[in-house]
Backbone as CSV, one residue per row, in Angstrom:
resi,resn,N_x,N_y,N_z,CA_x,CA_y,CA_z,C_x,C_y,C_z
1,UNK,-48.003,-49.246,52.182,-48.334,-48.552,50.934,-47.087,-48.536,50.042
2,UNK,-47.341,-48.816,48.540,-45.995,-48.691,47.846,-45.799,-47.373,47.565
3,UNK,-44.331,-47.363,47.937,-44.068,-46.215,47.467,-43.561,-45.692,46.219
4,UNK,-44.353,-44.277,45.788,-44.539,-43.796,44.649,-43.308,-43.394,43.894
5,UNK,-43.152,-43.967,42.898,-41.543,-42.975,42.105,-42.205,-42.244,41.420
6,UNK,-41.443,-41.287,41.418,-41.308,-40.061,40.571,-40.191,-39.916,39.769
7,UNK,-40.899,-40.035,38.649,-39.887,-39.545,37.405,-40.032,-38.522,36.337
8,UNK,-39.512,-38.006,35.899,-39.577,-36.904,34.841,-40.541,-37.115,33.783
9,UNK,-41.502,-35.917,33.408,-42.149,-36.472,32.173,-41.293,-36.463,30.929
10,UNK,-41.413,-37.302,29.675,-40.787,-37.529,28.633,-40.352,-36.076,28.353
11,UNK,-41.170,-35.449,28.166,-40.968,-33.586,27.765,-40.120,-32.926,28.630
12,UNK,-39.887,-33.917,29.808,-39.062,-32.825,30.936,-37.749,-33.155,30.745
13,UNK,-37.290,-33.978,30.036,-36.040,-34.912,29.906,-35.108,-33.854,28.536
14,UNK,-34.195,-33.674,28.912,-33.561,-32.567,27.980,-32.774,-33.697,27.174
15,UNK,-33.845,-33.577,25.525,-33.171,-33.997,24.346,-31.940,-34.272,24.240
16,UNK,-30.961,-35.288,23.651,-29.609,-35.542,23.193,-28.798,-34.673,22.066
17,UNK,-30.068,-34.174,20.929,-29.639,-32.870,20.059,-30.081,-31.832,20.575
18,UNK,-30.756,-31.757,21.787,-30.920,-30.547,22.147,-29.493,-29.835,22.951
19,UNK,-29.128,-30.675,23.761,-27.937,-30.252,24.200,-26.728,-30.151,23.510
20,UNK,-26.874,-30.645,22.528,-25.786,-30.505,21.117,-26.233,-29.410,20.224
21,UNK,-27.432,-28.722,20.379,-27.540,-27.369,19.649,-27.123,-26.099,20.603
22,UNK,-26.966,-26.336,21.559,-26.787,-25.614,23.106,-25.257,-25.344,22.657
23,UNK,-24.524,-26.662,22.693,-22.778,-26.613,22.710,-22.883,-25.595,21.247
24,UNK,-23.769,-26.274,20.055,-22.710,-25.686,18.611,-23.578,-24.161,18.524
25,UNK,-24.707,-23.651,19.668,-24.881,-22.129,18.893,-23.761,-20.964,19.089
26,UNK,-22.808,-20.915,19.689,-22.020,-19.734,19.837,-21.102,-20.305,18.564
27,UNK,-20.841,-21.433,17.893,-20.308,-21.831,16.987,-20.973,-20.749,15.891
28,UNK,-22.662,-21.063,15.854,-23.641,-20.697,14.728,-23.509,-19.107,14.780
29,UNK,-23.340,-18.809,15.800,-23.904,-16.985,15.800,-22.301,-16.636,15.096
30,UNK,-21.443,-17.468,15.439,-19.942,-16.379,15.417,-20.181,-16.788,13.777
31,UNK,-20.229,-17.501,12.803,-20.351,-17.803,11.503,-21.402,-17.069,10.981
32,UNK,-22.518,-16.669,11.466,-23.767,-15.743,11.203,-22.522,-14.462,11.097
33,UNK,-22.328,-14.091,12.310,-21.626,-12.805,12.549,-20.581,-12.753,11.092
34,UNK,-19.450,-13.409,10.973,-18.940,-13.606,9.934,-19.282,-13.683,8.939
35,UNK,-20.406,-13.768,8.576,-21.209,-14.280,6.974,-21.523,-12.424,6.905
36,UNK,-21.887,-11.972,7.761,-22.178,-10.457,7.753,-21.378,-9.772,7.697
37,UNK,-19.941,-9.905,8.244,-19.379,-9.002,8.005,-18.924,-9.320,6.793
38,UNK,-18.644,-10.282,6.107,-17.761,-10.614,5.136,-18.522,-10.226,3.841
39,UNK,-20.017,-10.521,3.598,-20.409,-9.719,2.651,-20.370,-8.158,2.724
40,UNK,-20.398,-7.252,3.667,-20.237,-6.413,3.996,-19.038,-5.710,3.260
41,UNK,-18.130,-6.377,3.916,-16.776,-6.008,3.651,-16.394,-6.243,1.653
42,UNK,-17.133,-7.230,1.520,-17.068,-7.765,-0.241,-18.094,-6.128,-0.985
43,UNK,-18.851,-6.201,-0.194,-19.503,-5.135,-0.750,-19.092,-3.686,-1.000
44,UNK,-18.286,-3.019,0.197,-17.459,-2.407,0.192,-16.093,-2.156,-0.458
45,UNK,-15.714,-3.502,-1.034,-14.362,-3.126,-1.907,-15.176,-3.443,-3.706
46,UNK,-15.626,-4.064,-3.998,-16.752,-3.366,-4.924,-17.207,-2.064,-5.233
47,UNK,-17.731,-1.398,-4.319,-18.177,-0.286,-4.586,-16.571,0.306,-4.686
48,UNK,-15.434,0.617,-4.101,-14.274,1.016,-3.980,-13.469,0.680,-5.716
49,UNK,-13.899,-0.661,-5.798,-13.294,-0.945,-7.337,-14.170,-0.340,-8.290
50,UNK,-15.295,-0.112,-8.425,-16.010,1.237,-9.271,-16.154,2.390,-9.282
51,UNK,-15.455,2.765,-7.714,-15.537,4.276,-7.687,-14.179,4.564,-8.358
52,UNK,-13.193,4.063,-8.340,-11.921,4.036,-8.623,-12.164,3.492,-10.413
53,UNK,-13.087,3.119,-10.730,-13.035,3.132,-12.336,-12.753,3.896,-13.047
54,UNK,-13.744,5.137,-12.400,-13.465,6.691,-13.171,-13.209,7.703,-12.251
55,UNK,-12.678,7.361,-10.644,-12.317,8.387,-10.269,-10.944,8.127,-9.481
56,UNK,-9.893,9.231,-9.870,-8.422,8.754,-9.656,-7.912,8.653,-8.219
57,UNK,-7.704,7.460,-7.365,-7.448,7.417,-6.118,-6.606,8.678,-5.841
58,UNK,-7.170,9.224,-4.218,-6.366,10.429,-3.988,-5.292,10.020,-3.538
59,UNK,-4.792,9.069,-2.738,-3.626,8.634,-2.146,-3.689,7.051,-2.150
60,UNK,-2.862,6.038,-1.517,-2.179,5.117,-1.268,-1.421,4.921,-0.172
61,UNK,-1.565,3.686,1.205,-0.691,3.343,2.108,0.487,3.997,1.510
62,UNK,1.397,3.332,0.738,2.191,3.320,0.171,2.801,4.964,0.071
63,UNK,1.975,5.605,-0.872,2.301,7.215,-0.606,2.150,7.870,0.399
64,UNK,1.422,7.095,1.752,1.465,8.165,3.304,2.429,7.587,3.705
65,UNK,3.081,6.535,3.335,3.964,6.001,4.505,5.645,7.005,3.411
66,UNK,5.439,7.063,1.994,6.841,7.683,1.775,6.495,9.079,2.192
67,UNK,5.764,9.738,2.449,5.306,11.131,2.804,6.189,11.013,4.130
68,UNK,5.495,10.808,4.995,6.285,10.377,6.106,7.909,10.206,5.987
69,UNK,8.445,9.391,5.164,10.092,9.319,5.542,10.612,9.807,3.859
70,UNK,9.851,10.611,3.089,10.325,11.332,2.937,9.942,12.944,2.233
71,UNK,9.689,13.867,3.408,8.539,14.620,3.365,9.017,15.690,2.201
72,UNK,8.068,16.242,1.614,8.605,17.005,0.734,8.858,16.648,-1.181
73,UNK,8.910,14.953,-0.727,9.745,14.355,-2.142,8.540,14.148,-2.610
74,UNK,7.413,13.746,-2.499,6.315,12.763,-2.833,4.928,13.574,-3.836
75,UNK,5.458,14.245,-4.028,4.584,15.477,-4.792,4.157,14.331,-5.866
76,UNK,3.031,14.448,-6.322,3.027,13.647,-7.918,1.515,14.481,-8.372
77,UNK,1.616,14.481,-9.738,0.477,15.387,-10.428,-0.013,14.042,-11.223
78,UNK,-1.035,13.203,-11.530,-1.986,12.632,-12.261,-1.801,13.161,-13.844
79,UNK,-1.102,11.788,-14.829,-1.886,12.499,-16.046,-2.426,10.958,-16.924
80,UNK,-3.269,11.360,-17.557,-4.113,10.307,-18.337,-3.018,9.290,-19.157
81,UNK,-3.498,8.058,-19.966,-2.560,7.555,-20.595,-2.822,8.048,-21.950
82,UNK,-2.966,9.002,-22.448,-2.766,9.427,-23.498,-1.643,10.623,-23.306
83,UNK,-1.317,10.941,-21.897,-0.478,11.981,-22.053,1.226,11.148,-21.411
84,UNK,0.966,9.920,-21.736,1.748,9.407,-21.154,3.178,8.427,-22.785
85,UNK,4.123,8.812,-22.976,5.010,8.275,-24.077,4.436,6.105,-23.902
86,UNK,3.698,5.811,-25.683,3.816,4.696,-25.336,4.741,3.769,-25.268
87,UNK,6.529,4.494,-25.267,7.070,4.027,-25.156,7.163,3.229,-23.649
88,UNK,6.882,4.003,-22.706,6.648,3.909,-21.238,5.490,2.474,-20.946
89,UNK,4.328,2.764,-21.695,3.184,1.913,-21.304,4.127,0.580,-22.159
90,UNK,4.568,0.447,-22.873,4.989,-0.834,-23.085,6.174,-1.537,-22.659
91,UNK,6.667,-0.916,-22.161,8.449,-0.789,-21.244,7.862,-1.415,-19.598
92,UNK,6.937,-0.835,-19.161,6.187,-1.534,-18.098,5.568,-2.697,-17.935
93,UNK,4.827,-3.009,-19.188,3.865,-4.073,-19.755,5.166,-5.260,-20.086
94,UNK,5.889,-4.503,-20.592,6.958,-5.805,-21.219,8.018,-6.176,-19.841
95,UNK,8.061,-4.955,-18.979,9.510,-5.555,-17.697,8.578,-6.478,-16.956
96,UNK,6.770,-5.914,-16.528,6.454,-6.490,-15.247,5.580,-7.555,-15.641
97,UNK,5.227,-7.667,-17.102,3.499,-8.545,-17.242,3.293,-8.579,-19.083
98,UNK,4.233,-9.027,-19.576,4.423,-9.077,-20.913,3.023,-9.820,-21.281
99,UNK,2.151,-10.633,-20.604,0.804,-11.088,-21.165,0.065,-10.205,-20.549
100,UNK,-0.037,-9.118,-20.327,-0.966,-8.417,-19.685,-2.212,-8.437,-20.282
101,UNK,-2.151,-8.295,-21.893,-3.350,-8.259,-22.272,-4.471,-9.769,-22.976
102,UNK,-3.329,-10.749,-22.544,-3.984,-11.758,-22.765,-4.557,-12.546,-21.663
103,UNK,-4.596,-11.936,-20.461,-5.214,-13.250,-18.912,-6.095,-12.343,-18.483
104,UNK,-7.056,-12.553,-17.245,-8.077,-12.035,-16.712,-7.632,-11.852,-15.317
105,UNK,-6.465,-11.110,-15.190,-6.001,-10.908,-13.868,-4.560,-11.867,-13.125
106,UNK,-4.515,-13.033,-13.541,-3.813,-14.159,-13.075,-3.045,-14.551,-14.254
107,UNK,-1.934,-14.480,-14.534,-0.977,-15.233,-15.703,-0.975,-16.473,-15.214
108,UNK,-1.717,-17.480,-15.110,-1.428,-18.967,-15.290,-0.430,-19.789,-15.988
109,UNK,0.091,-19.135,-16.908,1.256,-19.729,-17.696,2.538,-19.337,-16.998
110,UNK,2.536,-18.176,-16.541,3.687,-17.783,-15.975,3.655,-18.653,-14.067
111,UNK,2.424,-18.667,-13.586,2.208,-19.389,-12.843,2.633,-20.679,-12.528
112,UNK,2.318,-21.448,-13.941,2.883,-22.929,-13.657,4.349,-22.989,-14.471
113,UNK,5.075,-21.769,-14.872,6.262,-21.733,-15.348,7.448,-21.696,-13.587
114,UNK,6.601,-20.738,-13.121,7.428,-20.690,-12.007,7.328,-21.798,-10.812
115,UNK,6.143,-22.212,-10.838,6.267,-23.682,-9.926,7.374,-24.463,-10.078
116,UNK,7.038,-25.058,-11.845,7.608,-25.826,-12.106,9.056,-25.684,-11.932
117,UNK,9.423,-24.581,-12.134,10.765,-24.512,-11.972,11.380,-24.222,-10.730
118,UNK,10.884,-24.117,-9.746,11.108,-24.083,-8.574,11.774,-22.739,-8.192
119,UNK,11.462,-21.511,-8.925,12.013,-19.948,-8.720,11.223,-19.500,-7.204
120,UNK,12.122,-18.596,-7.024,11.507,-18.061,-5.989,10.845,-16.408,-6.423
121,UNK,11.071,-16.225,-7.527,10.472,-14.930,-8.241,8.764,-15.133,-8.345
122,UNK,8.475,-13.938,-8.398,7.068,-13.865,-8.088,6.065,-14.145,-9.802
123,UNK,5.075,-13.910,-9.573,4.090,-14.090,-11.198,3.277,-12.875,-10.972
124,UNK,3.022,-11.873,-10.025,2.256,-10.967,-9.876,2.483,-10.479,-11.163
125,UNK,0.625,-10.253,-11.666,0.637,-9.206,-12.640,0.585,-7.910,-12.260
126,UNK,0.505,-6.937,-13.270,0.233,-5.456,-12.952,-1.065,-5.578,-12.402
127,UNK,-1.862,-6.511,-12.756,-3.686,-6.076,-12.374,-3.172,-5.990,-10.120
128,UNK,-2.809,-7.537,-10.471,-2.416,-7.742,-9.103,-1.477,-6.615,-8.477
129,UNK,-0.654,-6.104,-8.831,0.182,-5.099,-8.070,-0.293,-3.765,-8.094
130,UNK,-1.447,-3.194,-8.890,-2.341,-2.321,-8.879,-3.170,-2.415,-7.721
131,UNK,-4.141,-3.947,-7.205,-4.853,-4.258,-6.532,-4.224,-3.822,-5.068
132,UNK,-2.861,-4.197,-5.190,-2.118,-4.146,-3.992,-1.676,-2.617,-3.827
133,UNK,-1.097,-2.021,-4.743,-0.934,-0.547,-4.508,-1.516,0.364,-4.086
134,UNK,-3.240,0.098,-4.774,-4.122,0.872,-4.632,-4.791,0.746,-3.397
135,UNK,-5.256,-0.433,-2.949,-6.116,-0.731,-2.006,-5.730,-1.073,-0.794
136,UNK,-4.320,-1.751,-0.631,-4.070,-2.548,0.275,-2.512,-2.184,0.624
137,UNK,-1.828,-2.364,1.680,-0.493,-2.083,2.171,0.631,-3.114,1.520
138,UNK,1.769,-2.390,1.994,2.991,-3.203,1.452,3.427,-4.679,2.076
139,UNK,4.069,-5.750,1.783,4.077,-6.275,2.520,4.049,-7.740,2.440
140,UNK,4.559,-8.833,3.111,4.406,-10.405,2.359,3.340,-11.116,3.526
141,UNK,2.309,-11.414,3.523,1.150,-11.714,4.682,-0.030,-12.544,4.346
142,UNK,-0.560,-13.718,4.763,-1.337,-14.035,4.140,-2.715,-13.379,4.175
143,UNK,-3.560,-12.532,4.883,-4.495,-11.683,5.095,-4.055,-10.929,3.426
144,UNK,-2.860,-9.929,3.397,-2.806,-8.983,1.917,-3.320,-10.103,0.835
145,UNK,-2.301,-10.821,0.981,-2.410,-11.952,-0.402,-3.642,-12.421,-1.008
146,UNK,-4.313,-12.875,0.301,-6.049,-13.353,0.101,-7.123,-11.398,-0.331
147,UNK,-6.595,-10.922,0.399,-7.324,-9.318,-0.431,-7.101,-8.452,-1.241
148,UNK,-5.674,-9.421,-1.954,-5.233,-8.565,-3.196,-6.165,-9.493,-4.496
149,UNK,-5.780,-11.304,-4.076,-6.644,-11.998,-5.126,-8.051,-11.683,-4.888
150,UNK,-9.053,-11.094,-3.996,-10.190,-10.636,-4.185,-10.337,-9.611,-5.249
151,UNK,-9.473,-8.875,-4.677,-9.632,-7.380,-5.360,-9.156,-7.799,-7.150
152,UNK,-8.478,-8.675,-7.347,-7.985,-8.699,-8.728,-8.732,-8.758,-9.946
153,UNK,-9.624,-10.196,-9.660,-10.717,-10.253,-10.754,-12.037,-9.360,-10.519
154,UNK,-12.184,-8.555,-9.343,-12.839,-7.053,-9.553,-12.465,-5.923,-10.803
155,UNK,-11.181,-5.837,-10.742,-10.696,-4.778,-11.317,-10.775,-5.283,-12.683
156,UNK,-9.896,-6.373,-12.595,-10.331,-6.641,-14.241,-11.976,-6.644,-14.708
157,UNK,-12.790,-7.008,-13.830,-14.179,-6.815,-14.210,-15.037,-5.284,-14.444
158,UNK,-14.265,-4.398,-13.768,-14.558,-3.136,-13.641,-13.895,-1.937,-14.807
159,UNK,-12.410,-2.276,-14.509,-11.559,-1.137,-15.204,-11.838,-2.244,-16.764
160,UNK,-11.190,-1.094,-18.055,-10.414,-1.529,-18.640,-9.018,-2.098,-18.545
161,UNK,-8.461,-2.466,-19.659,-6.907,-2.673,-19.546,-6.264,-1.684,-19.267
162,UNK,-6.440,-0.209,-20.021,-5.872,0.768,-20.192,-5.947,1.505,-18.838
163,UNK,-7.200,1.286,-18.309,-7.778,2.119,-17.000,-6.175,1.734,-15.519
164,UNK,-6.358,0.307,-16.012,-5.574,-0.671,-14.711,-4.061,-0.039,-15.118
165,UNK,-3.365,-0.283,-16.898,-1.910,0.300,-16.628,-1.984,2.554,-15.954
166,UNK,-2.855,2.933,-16.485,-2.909,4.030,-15.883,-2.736,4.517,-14.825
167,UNK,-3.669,3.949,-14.167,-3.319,3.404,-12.109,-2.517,3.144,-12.241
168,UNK,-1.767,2.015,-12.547,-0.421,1.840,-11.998,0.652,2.599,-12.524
169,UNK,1.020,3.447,-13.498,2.053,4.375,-13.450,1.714,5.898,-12.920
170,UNK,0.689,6.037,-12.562,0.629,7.009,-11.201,0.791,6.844,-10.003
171,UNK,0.496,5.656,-9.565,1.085,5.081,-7.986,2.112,4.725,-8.089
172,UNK,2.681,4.334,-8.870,3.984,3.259,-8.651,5.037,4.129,-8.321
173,UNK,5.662,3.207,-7.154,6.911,4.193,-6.915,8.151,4.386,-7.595
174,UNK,8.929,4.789,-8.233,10.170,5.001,-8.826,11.449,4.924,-7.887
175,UNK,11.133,5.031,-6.849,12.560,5.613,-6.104,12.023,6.352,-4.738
176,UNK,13.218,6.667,-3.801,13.116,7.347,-2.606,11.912,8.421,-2.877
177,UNK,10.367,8.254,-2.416,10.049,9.550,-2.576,9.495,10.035,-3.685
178,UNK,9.372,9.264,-5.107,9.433,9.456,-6.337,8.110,8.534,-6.464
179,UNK,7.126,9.176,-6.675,5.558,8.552,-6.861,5.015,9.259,-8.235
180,UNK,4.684,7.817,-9.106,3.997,7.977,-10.413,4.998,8.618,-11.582
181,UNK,4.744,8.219,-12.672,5.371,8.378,-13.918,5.609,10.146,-14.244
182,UNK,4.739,11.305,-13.914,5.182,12.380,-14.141,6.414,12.770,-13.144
183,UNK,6.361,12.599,-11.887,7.692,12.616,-10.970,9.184,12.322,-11.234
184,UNK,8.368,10.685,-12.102,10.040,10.123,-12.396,10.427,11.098,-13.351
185,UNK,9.635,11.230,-14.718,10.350,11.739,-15.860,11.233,12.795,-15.243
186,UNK,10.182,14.106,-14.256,10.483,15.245,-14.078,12.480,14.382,-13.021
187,UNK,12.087,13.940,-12.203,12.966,13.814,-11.098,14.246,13.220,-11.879
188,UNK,14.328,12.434,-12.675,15.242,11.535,-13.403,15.779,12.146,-14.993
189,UNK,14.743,12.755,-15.944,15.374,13.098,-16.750,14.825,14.552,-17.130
190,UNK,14.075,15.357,-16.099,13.912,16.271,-16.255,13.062,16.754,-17.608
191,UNK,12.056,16.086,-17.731,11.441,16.243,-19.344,9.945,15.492,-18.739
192,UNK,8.858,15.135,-19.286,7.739,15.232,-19.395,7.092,13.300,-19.344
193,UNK,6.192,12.812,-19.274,6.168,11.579,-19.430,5.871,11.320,-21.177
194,UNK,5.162,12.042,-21.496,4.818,11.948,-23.490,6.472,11.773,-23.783
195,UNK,7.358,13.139,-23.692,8.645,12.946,-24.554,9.572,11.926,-23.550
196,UNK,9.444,10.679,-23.215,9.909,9.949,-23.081,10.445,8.847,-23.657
197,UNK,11.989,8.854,-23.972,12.619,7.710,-25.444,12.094,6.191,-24.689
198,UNK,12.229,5.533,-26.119,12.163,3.756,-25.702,13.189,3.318,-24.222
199,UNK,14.452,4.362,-24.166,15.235,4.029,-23.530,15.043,4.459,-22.237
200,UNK,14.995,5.153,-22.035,14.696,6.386,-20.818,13.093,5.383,-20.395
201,UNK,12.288,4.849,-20.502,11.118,4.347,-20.476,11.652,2.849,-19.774
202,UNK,12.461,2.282,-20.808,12.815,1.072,-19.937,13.468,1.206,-18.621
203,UNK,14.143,2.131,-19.109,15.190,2.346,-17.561,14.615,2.348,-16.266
204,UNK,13.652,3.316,-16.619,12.560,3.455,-15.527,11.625,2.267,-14.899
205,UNK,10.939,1.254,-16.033,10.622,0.062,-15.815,11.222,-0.998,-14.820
206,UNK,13.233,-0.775,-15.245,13.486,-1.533,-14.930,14.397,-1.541,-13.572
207,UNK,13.284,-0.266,-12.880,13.546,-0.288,-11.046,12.486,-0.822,-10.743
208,UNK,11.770,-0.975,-10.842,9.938,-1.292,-10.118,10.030,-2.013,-9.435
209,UNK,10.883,-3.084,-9.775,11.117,-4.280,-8.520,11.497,-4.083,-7.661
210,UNK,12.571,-3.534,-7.709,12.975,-2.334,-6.120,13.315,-1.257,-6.249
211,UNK,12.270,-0.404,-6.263,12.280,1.174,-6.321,13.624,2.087,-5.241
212,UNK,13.327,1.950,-4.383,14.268,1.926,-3.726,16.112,1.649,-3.288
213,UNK,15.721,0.957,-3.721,17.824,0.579,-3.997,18.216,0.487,-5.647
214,UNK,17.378,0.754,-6.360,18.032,0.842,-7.841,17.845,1.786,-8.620
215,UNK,18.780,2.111,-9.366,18.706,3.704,-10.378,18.542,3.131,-11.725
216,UNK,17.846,4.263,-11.891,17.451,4.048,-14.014,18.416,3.933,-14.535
217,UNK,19.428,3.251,-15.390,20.643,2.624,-16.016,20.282,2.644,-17.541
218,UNK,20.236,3.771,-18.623,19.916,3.458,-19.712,20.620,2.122,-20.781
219,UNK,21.926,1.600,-20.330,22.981,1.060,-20.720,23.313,-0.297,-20.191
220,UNK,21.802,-0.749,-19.156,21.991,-1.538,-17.814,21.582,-3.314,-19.005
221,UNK,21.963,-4.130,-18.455,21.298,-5.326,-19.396,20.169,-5.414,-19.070
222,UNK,19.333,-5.001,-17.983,18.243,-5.596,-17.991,17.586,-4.169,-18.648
223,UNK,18.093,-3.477,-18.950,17.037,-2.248,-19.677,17.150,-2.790,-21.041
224,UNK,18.226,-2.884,-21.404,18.333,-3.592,-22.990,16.904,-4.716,-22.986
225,UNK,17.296,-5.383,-22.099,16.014,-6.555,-21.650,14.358,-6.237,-22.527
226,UNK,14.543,-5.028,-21.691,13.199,-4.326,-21.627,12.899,-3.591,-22.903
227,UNK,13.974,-3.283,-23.398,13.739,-2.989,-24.649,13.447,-3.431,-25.932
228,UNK,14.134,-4.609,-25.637,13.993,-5.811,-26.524,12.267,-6.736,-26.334
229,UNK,12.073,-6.380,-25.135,10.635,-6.907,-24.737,9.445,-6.267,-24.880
230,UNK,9.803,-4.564,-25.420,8.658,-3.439,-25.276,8.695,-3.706,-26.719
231,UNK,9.847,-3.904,-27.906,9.698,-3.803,-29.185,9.029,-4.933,-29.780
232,UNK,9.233,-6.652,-28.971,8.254,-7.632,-29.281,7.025,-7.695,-29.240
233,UNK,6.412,-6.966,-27.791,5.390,-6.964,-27.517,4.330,-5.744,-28.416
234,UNK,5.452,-5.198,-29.392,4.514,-4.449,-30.404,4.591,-5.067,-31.361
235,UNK,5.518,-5.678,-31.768,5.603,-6.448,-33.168,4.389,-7.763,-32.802
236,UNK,4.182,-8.734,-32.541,3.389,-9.848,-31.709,2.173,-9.265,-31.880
237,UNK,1.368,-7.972,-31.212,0.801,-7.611,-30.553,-0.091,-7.768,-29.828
238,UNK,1.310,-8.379,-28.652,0.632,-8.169,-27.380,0.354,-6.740,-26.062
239,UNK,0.411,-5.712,-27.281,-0.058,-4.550,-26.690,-1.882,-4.053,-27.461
240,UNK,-2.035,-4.983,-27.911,-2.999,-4.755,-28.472,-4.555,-3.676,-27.432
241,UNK,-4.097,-4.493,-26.741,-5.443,-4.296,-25.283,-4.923,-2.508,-24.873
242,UNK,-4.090,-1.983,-25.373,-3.695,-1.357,-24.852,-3.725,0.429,-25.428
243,UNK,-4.227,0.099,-26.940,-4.708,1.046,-27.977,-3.769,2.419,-28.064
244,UNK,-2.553,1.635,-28.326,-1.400,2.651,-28.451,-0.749,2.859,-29.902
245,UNK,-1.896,2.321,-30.691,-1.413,2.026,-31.925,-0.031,1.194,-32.376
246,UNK,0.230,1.736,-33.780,1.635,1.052,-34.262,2.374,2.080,-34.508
């Protein structure tokens, strides 16, 4: 008698893409998983960039961590930018982001100024160092970097101009301990942020870069700098966005 082979029916034979959907699904679920959290997470700093439109962040990394080393100093009281000298709002605008009111978050000109020239100085605007102050920790990382440029063209989509320099001279640090523009005036010249001179305004501007190791210098060149840059940027007007009049 011949003997019978037995072989698999066609259906019993495990497909060539079948076993190749086998290898790539833990590929598929972890990218599912990711697609979820990541809108999630987009959704969440959204709602965070509108709640923060009209309502004034209570704190900042930044202000728990100087609380911490230096307890006691970090007091700061919130005041609007109308109660704020526009000598100040343009002394800031002109040291950190002299186009502030002409880009949508990103100075591109200053961007391909600094490539090209091969500086190692940064192009962050205020929108961007707001994004970073407010939302996100201190720090050079590529994780911050990628969730500060998220957060950037939010804010500009959300705040005004005026809304974004506001935020940032209430967070911004001045010095050891010294958080937001009513602190400095009080801590540095003992007077108010409104009666603040062109000079006294730059001075202040022109620590931001490093709050920390540098003092307000009314007499300093780079305050002259700033002065010379707060008075263009009204003459020009490139404070326009900024409704501080003439």
């Amino acid at each position: 008698m011949a003997r019978r082979m037995h072989t698999l029916a066609p259906q019993e034979a495990p497909a060539p893409h079948r076993a190749a959907m086998r290898r790539w699904r833990p590929l598929r679920w972890l990218w599912s998983w990711l697609r979820w959290i990541g809108a999630r997470l987009l959704a969440l700093m959204v709602v965070l960039v509108l709640l923060f439109s009209f309502i004034n962040p209570p704190t900042t990394w930044t202000v728990i961590q100087g609380q911490r080393e230096f307890p006691g100093r970090t007091a700061r009281q919130w005041v609007g930018l109308d109660e704020i000298s526009p000598h100040m709002v343009r002394a800031v605008v002109a040291a950190e982001d002299a186009n502030f009111c002409n880009h949508w978050g990103f100075d591109m000109v200053e961007i391909r100024r600094v490539i090209a020239s091969g500086s190692s100085r940064g192009a962050s605007t205020l929108t961007q160092q707001t994004a970073k102050n407010v939302f996100l920790w201190q720090g050079r990382s590529w994780p911050r970097k990628l969730m500060e440029t998220a957060y950037t063209p939010m804010i500009e989509a959300l705040w005004s101009k005026r809304r974004i320099v506001e935020v940032y001279l209430n967070i911004a640090e001045f010095g050891r301990g010294v958080f937001g523009i009513k602190a400095a005036a009080q801590h540095y010249y003992q007077t108010t942020p409104d009666r603040l001179s062109l000079r006294q305004a730059a001075a202040l501007a022109s620590i931001l870069p490093a709050p920390r190791v540098r003092n307000p210098q009314t007499g300093s060149a780079r305050t002259r700098a700033i002065v010379s840059g707060a008075q263009t940027i009204r003459a020009d007007g490139r404070d326009s966005c900024l409704g501080l009049g003439r």
